[in-house]
N, C-alpha and C positions, 0 to 999 in steps of 0.2 A: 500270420500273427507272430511276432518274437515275443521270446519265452518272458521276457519279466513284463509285459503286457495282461498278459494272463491274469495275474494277481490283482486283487486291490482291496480296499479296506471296505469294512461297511459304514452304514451313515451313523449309525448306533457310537460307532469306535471311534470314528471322524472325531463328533461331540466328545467321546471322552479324554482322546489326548490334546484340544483344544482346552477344556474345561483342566486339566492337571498341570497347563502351566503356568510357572511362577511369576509371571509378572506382566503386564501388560503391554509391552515390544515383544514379546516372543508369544504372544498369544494373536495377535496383530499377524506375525509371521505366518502361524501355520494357519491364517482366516484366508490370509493371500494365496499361501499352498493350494489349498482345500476347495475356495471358493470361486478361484478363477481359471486352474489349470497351470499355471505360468511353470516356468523353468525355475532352479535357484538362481542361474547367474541371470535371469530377466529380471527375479526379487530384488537380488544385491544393486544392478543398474538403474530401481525404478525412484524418480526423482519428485519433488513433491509438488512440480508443474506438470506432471503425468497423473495428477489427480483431479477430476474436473466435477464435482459437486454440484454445479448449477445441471450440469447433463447425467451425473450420475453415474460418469464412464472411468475407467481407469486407463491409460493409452501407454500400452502394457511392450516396450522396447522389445525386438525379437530377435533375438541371438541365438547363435548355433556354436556347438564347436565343433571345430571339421580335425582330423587328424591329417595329416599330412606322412609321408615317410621322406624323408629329401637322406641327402650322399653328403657324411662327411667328407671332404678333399683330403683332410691332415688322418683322418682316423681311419679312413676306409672304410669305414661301417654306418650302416643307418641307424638313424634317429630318429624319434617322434615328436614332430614341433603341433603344437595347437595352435589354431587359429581362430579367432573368433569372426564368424560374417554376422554382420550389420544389414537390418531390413528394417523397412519402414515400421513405425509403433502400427500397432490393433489395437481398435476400438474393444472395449470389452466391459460391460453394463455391470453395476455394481446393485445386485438382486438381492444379494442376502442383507438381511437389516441390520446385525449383528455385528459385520463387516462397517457395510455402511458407518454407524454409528462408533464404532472402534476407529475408522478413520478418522472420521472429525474429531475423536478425544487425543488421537494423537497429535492432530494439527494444532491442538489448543497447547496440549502438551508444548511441544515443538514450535513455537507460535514465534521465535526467535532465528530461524531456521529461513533460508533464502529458497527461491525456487527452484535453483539449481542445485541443491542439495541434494544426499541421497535421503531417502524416504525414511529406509531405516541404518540407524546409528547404531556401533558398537559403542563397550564404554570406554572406550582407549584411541578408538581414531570415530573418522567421519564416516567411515562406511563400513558395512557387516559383511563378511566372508562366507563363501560357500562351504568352507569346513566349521564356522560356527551352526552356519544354519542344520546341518547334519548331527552337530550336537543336540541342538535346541529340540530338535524333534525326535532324536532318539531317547535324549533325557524324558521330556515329555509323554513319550509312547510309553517309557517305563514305567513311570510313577502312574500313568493310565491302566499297565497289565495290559497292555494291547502289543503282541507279536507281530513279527511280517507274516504275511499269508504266503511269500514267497519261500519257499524252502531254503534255496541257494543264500538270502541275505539270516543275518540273526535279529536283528534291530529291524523297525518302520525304517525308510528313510524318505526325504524328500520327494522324489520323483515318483514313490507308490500314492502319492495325494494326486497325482498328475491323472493315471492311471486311473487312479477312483473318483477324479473328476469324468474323464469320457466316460468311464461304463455308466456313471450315474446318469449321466447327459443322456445317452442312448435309452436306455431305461426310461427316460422319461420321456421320449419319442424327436428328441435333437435329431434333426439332419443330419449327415455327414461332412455336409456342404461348410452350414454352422459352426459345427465342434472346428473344423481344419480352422478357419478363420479363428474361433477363440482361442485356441491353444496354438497357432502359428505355423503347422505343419507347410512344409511346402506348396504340398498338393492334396487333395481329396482324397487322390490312390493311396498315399501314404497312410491317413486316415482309417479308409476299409483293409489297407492292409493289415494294419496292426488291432485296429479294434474292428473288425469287420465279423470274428466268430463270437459264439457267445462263450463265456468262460466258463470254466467247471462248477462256477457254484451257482449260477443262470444256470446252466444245465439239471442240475440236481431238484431244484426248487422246481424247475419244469418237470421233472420225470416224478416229484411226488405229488402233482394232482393226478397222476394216471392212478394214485393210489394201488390196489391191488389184482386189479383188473375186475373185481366182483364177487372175487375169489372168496 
């Protein structure tokens, strides 16, 4: 299991830094966050023919960024190029109503909007950035009073909704098999690897039914 896995939000907190944003595209965002697992840069690429209403499903693009090291020739030193891999969309069922219904007002909203659109719009171009989405959600978590549970970051960000999507998924007796497929992992292994332990505060909630032994 890698260390910033470990962490996540609870469902309690989820609601509140949903419920503390300002406006309805940024609340939209973090339902997306929250409710489906997805990546930011799957958010920013999801188009508003990736949304399918009569099925109920969102067909959720699945991107990775792979780092690379390659040889400059002129500089002699290495470098870090990204690269983005492209995989087929996942199917992924849109269960919360909350969401649900927040979709359709945005579609109504945006009723102007082509299908090959992005889904969500900044207010200055056609598509939102992965360093806005990082604000939207730290703003948000603030004005909620919701910290990271991760030591290392200061601020929620993005990818701890990811995180608090599996553990919540697990918790509620999700497959392994399942969750890979929603959230787009590779493989299964990868799955049990990263969320395969329970985390410290699964742990803790476990060790206080032994209450005190009788004692």
């Amino acid at each position: 299991m890698t260390r910033a896995s470990k962490y996540h939000l609870k469902s309690e907190d989820v609601r509140k830094i949903i419920n503390a944003t300002k406006n309805n595209r940024d609340k939209l965002i973090i339902e997306l966050l929250a409710y489906t697992g997805c990546r930011r840069l799957e958010l920013v690429l999801l188009r508003f023919m990736d949304i399918d209403f009569n099925r109920e499903i969102i067909m959720m693009p699945t991107v990775k960024k792979e780092k690379q090291r390659i040889e400059d020739e002129h500089e002699k030193t290495k470098t870090e190029r990204i690269q983005i891999a492209y995989n087929h969309a996942r199917e992924i069922p849109i269960i919360n109503p909350d969401l649900l219904r927040d979709l359709k007002s945005h579609f109504e909203t945006m009723k102007d909007a082509k299908p090959n659109d992005r889904l969500i719009w900044s207010r200055q171009s056609k598509s939102i950035t992965e360093p806005m989405i990082n604000y939207i959600v730290r703003d948000a978590s603030i004005k909620a009073g919701v910290i990271s549970s991760n030591p290392d970051r200061k601020y929620v960000h993005p990818h701890l909704f990811r995180h608090s999507f599996v553990r919540f998924a697990l918790k509620k007796g999700l497959n392994f098999k399942n969750i890979q497929n929603i959230v787009g992992h590779e493989s299964v292994a990868t799955t049990m690897d990263m969320y395969g332990h329970p985390s410290i505060e699964d742990v803790r909630e476990d060790m206080k039914k032994m209450g005190d032994y009788g004692v």
